[in-house]
Structure formats: C-alpha cells, structure tokens
N, C-alpha and C positions, 0 to 999 in steps of 0.2 A: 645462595643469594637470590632474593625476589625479586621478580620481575619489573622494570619501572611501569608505571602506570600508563592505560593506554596515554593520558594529552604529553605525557611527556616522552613516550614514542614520537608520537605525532610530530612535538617540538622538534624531534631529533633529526625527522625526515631529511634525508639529501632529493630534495625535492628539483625537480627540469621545471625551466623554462614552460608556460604552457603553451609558446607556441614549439617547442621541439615536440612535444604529447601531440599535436594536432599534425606534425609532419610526418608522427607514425602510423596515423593515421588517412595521408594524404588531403589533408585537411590545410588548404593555402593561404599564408598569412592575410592575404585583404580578408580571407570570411571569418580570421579569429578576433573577434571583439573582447579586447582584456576587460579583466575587474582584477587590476592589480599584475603580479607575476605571474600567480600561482592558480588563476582560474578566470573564466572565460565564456560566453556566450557564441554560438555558431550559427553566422550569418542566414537569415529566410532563404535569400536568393539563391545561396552554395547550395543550401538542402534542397530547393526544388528542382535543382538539377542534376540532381541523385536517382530522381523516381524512374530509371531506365536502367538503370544498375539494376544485377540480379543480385538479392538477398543472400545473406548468411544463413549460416547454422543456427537455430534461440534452443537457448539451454534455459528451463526454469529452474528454482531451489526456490524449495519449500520447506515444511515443518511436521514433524508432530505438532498436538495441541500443547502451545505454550503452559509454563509454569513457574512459578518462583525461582525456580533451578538454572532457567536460563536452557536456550537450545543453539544461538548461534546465526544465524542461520543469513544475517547479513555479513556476519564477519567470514562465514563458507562461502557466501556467493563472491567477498573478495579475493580470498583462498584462492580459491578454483581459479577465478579469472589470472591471480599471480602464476597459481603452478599450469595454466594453458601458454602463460610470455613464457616462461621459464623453457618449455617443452617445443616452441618456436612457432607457436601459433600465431598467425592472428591477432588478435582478441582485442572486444570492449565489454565494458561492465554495465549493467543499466539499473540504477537503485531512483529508490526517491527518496526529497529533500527531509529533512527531520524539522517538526515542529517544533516553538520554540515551548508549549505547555506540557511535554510528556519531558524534554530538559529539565527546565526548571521542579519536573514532579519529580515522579517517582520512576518512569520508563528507561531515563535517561537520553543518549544521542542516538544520532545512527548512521555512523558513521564507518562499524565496526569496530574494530576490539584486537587488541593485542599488537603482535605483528603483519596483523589483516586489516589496516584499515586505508580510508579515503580520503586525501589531506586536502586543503587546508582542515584537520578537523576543527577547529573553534569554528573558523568562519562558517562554514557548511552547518553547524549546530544551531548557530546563533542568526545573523540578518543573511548572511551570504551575498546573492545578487539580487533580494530586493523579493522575489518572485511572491512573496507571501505577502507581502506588503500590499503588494499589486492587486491580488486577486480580494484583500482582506479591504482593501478602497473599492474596486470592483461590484462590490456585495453590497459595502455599505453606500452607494453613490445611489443602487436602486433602490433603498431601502428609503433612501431620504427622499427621492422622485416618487414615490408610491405618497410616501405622506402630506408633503408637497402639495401633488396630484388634489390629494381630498381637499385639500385646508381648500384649495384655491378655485372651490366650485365644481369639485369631482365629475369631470365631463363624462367620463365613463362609467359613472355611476358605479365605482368599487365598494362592494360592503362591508366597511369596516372591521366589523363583526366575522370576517371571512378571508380577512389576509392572513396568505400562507407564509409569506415571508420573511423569516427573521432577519437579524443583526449577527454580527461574525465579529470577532476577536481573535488573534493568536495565543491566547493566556486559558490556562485551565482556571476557572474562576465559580465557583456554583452559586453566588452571589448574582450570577447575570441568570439563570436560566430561565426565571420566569419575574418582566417586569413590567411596567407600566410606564408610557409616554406619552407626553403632551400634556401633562399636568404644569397647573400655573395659570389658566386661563386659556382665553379665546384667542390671544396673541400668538400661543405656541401650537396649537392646532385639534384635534379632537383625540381625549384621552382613548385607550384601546391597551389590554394586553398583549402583550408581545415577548420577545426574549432573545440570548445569545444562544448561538453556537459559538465551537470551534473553527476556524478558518478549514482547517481541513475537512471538515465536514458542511461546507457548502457546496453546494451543486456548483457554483463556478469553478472551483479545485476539481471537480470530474469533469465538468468540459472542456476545461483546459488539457487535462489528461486523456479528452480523447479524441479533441478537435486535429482536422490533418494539419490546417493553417489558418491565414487571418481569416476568408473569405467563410469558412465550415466555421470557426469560433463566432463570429458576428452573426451567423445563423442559428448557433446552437444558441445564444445567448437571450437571439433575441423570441426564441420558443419556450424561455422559462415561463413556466405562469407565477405569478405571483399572490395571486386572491380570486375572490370570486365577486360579481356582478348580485344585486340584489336579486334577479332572476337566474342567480348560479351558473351564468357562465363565464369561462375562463379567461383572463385578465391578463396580457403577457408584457414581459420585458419590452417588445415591440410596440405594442401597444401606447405603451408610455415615453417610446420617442428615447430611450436608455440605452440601447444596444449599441448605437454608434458611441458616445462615450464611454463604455465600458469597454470594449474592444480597445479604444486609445489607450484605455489605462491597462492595458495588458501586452499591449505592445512587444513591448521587448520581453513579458514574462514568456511569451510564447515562442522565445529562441531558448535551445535547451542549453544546461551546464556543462562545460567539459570539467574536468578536474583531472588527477591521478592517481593511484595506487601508493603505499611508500617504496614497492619496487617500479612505480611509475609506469604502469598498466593503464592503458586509457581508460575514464570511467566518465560515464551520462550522466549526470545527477537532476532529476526534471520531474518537478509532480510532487503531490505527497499524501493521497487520500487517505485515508485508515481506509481499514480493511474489514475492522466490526459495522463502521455502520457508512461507509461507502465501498470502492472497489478494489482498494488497496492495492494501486499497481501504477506502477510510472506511468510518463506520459508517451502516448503513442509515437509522439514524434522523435524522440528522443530513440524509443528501439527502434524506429523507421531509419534515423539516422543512422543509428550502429548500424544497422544489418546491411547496409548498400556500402559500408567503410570497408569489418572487418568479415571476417570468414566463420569467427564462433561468438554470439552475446552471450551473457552470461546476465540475466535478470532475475531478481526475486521480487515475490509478493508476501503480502503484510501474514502474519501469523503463522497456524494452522495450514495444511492443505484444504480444509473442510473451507475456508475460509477463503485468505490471499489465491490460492491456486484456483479453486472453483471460477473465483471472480474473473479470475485472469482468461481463465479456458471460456469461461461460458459467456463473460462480458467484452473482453479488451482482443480478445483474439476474435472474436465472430463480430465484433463492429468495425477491428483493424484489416479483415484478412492476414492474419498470422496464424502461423502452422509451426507451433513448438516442436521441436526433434528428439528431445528429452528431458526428464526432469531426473532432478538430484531432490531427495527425502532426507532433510537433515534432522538428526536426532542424540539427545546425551544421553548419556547413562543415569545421569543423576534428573532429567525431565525425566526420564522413563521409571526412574524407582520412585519418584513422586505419583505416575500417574497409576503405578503401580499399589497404593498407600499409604506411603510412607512419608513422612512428614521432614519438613524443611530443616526439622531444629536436627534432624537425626541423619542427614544425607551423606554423613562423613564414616557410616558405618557401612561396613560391609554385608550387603543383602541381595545375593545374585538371584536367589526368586521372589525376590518385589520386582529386579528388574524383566523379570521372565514375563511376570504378570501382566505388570508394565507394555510389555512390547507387543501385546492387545490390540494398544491406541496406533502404537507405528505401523502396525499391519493393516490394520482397518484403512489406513491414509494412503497405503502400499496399492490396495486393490479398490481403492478410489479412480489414483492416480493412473493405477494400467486402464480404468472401465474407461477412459479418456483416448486408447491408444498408443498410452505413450512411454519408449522403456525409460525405466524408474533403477536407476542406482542409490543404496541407500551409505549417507555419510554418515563415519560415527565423528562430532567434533571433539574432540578428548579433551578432557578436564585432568590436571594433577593426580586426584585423589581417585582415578577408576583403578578398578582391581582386575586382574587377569580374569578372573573367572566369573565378572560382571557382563567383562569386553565379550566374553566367548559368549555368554548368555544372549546377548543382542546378536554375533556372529550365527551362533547356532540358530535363533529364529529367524533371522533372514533369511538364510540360507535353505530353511526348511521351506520357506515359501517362492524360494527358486529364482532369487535376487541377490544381485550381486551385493557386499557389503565393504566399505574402502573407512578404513582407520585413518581420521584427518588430524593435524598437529598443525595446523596453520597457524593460530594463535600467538602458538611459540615459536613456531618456524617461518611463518611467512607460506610464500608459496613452493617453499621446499617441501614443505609438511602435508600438499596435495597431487604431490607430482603423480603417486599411481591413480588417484580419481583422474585426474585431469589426464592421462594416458587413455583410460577408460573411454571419460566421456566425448573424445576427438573421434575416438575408433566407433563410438555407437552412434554419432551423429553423421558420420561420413558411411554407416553400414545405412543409410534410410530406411528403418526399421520403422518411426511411428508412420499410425496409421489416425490421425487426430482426427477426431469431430466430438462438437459440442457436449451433451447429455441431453439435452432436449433443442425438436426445435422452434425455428420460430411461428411458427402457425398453430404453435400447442397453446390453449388457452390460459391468461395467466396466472388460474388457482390450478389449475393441471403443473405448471411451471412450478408453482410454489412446493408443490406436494412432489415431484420430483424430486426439487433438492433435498426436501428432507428426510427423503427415505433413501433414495439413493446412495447418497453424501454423508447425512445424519446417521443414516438407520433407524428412524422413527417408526413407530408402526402408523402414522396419520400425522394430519394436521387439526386446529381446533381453531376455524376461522368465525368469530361473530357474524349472521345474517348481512347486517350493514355493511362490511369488510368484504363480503364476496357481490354484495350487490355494487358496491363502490368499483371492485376490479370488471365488473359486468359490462358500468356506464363505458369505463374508459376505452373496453374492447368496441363499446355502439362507436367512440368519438376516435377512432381507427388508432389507438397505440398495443391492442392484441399483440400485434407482433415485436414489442418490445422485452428485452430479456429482464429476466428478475435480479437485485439488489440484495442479498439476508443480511440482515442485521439484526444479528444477536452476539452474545456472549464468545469473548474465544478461548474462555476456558474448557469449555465442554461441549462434545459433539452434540450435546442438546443443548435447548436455551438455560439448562440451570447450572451456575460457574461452579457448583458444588458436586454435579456428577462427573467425577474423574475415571481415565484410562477409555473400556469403549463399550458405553452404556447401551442398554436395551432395553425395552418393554416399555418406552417416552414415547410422548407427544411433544410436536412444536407447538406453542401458542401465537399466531398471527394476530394480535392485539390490532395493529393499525398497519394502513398502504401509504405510501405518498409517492404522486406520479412527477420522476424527473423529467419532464418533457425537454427541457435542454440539453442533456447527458443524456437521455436516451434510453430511462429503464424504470422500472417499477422495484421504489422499495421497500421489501417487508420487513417490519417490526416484531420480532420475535424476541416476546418477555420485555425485563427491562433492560433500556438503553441509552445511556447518556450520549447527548450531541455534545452535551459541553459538560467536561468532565472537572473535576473539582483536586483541590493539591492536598497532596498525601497526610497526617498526622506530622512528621516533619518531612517537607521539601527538599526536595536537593537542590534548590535555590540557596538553603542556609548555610549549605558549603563551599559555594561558589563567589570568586571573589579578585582582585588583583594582588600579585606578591610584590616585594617592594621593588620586585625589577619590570614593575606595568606590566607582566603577562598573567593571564587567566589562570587560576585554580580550581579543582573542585568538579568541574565539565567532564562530564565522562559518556 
C-alpha cells in the first residue's frame, strides 16, 4: 500500500494547540501572538529578555550538492529534531519560510516531506503570516521613493543612469527581469531600465535575516545604497528619508514564527533567503530565540554545504556570534549515483559503483565541513528503491574517512526512523568536541576572501576576476567595508560555477563576472557565472496541478 501524499499527511496532523508548543517551550501566553490555532508569532519584548539566558546546543544539516534525485535534507533536519523529543530532549527546529515561486515552479514547498514535516503545511507554503508580503512592500516602497525622488527635482542629484535598485515580486516570472519605467510621458517620471527580482533575493530578506531587532533593522536598512550620484557617490535608503517607513512595514515581520512538528516538536520558521545567490539561512533572531528556550536547535541551510553551510559558518555565525556544535551531512544514494553518472531516467537500477564514485562529492563536503572544526555525522535519508549493497557502498566510504554514518527512515517513520542519529548527535554536542572559526578572516582583503572560498570550499585551482571587478572590490575596501565577509553566488549544482560538472570536479576556475556591495546585510556579493535573481517557471509548473477539491481544500501543493 503507498504512502498518502505528503499534504495529506499534513491534513491528517493531530496537530496542539500553538500555545501548548510555546508552553514546551516556556514560552507565556501574553508573548504568543496567534495567526489562527495552529501558528503564531513571538512577542519583541519576551525575546529581549531572553538575551541573559545562556545558549543551547546549534546543530547544522546540510547537503551534498543537490540534484534531480532529491537529498532531503529539510525533511532530516525535521527527523532529527522529532527523533531528539522522542529521546527526551529538549529541542527546537529552525528552518526558513518557503517561497511562494519555487511552489508554484518546479522546487516545490518546504516544509518537509513525508512523515517529517512542519505543519500548517499549505499555510507555511503559501501566505502564512504575511512576512513576504512585508518585506516584498518594504522593497518596493523604496523603489517608488527613489523614482519619486528624481521626478520631483532630484535634490540629491541621483543618476539615473546608476540606480542599483531594483523591484521585487514573490512569483518566478522571467518576463520581469529586464524592463523599462516611466514610459507614457512627463506625467509618469524619467524612463530608465530597470527590473525584478525575487522577493527572497532582496537584500531586505537578508537584513531581516540578520537584523538582532527593530533598532539594528532600521539601521541596517537605512545603509542600503540604492544608486549613485552624478559624481558616483553613494546614495542610501537614509538618504531618502525611507528607512523609517520600511521598518513600519516590517514590524511584525521581524517577530519570528512558532509552528510544530506532526509529532509537535517546536519549530522557528523565520527568513527565507536562497542560498545560490543570497545566504540561505534563517533569521538570526529566530535561532537566538531557540537557543536561550531549548537545550539542542536543530537548523539547516539552503542546498549544498559548498553553499547553505559555508554561508551560514562564514556569514550568519561570525555576524551573529554563534558557535555550531555540529553538523549533520545529509546525503541519498540515489543524489550520490547521479553525481556519480548516472542519469535520472535510470536511478531505479542497481549501480553500487556509480554510487562509490558518487561519494567523491559527500566527501569533499565531509572535509569541508571538519576544515570549519566541526564534528560532521553523516545521514543516509533512505529512499524505497536503495539496495543493500548501495547502502554499504556509502557505509564503507564513510567509514574509510573516519565518520560516523546513521541510516535515516524518517520519512516513513517519523522521528522514529532517527532515533540512533539523534542519540549520536546529543552525545557529540554535550562531548564539546568543535572547535569553530570561520575560514577566513575579517581583515583579509576582499579578492583574498573570494579566492579563499573558492579553492578552499570549491577546489578551484584560482579565480578569473575582470580588472574593473577587482578595482571595484579596491574602491569599497578605500570607503571602509574591507572587513565585510563575502556572499557566492553561483550555481548549486556544482562545486564549480558550471551546473554541468557533476560529483567533485578539478582542474576549474571560478568566473567572478560582477561584485555588488550589500551595505545593509552586511557583505560583498560575488557573481560567479550565470545567475538568475528572478528565476523563470518550469516548461510545465506545478502551479498546473494545484487547485481546490470539492471539499474547499488544496491539491497538488507538495
């Protein structure tokens, strides 16, 4: 008999109260502000007098480099978090929110999967508490004061011709990325190209994500630059008197989500940046939150370790002061015989040295992830169709590399199916074994930064930066942001910038095509190859199967 579908797990949830989830948390009704039964925002006030509370345990989970096959790796991070209740931990979970254009594409939700996921799943998919909404009005409010600005006798003299600025949508739409406004006349204001992003690819989504509260958000916000001056200099959020109403309109975005588990495991749901071409890591406040609650979080980051993890280690922990205890490397057998290979249409056959080959890419991520200090337990998430002698394939190269390896069933099981990781990873957070710091630091210049991660992390043998790209990182170290960390954006198919070299390529270069300096988030980021901001929807959508059954509930959402 097959399995019901994740939404209609979902549906099935015996789902608590969310203020009984905030009492396991010691979390006291005045500071739980509902959105409905089932999910909830947590009071400014209750968390700022949290910051004397000593910290939890932070567990990361990560990735192999993604592929068609699916790795898991949000649905392990709920796993884990079930089978650490299960085991009488503690625990809270810390994911971020799901877009509404990787839904509607081809990505799907993310909310988890199986018997591992984080309910309300539709709502969390779809509008939830607003917070995208927020940041996507946020974006566009400055966009429209910038142009404003000019029509109405450009006091600051902004050059047109030099606004960094775009427009933001929640919809993957490739029709927006490059347009033209103010056409129609003198009435509507001075034509100019310009274009969309993705909501989560605005720099307001990382400063929200890495703001501590209102007072740092209304700062960070109001240091965006926006364009440049006819004598090139920088033009900010501040400047144009914007900062205070954007902060309003983020207000509440910037109290984090409670929600729960379907075995009703407290879970943060707060943030949601990508991770190819932002930091792809929740919002700080939100694991600030968890870690002064519970005694173990359990967070992941977007993709890849090359990726989500780096970002996390080298961006959201060296601006948050956080100090991971461990991470989980979660990896299938069926990403590993792809990255090994072998092709998608053929993943049902049995090939335990594609998967050998394969485990190339998990290893390279493995002694990534220790060059950080930190011990690295790797998950295997089990799929139906693995073979004994696939499993032992992934077993045996672990093992050769002197890591421990834990066979995970969560999917099907819930947090039953991670109870010996989650035994593991209590005993290796409470042995204080890491020893974390960055990969680079901050006083290192920021083409030195760049070329770090990509030989470190990449294994590049160099970078290929244009003259004007390194003279541009020059100016910004003269105008004192040197000591901000770097951003990669590139590809997360492959440890190089091309989606086409699989498993764990060698003898590449990075391409640093273009820099753009986030002075509100707080980092420099590089463009490596090509990269959509605003990504475009599949050949067919998984919009086209999503829909109402005739009992009013959602189909299709997954």
């Amino acid at each position: 008999m097959s399995q019901p579908s994740d939404i209609e797990i979902a549906r099935a949830a015996r789902k608590k109260p969310i203020t009984e989830i905030a009492d396991r948390l010691g979390i006291p009704e005045e500071a739980v502000l509902p959105y409905g039964r089932d999910k909830a925002k947590v009071d400014r006030d209750f968390i700022a007098g949290l910051a004397d509370r000593p910290r939890g345990k932070l567990v990361l989970v990560t990735a192999v480099t993604p592929t068609p096959a699916g790795e898991g790796k949000t649905t392990t991070t709920v796993g884990l978090g079930d089978g650490l209740a299960r085991i009488g931990e503690n625990v809270a979970i810390c994911l971020r929110e799901a877009s509404l254009g990787p839904c509607f594409g081809m990505k799907g939700g993310a909310a988890g999967g199986g018997h591992a996921q984080v309910v309300p799943m539709e709502e969390m998919n779809l509008h939830f508490t607003g917070d995208f909404h927020a940041i996507t009005s946020a974006h566009n409010l400055l966009a429209a004061m910038i142009d404003n600005h000019i029509h109405w006798g450009n006091a600051l003299d902004i050059d047109a011709r030099r606004v960094t600025w775009r427009r933001v949508m929640d919809m993957n739409d490739r029709a927006l990325r490059d347009v033209v406004v103010s056409l129609g006349g003198v009435g509507n204001g001075f034509p100019r190209q310009t274009g969309f992003d993705i909501t989560v690819a605005s720099e307001i989504m990382a400063i929200l994500c890495l703001a501590r509260d209102l007072d740092d958000l209304q700062a960070r916000l109001g240091r965006i630059i926006i364009g440049y001056t006819r004598d090139k200099a920088p033009v900010t959020a501040k400047d144009l008197k914007a900062d205070g109403a954007m902060v309003v309109l983020l207000r509440e975005a910037m109290q984090p989500n409670l929600v729960q588990t379907l075995e009703n495991t407290p879970a943060f749901v707060h943030g949601g940046p990508f991770a190819n071409i932002a930091h792809g890591c929740n919002s700080v406040v939100a694991t600030e939150t968890a870690l002064r609650l519970a005694d173990i979080v359990v967070t992941e980051a977007g993709f890849g370790a090359d990726l989500g993890a780096e970002k996390f280690l080298d961006i959201k922990c060296r601006k948050a002061g956080l100090s991971p205890d461990a991470a989980v490397l979660v990896a299938t057998v069926r990403s590993l015989k792809m990255s090994g290979g072998v092709d998608k249409a053929d993943l049902g056959d049995e090939d335990a040295e594609a998967v050998a080959r394969g485990c190339a890419n998990l290893g390279r991520h493995l002694e990534n992830l220790r060059g950080y200090g930190l011990p690295v337990l790797v998950a295997i998430n089990r799929f139906d169709g693995d073979t004994e002698a696939e499993l032992a394939a992934v077993r045996d190269y672990v093992e050769g590399q002197g890591a421990e390896v834990h066979l995970c069933t969560h999917w099907a099981e819930g947090g039953a199916g991670t109870e010996g990781l989650a035994r593991r990873v209590a005993e290796v957070v409470q042995a204080g074994e890491a020893d974390f710091a960055p990969i680079y630091p901050d006083d290192m210049g920021l083409v030195e930064k760049i070329e770090t991660v990509a030989r470190r992390i990449y294994r590049a043998e160099g970078i290929d930066m244009p003259a004007p790209v390194r003279a541009q990182l020059a100016d910004w170290e003269k105008a004192g942001f040197g000591d901000l960390p770097v951003c990669m954006a590139k590809t997360q198919y492959s440890f190089s910038a091309d989606p086409g070299l699989r498993g764990a390529p060698d003898g590449f270069r990075v391409p640093v095509r273009e820099v753009r300096l986030s002075a509100g988030a707080g980092f420099v980021v590089a463009i490596c190859g090509e990269i959509m901001t605003m990504p475009g929807l599949p050949r067919v959508p998984a919009a086209e199967a999503i829909g109402l059954n005739e009992a009013g509930e959602i189909e299709g959402l997954f």
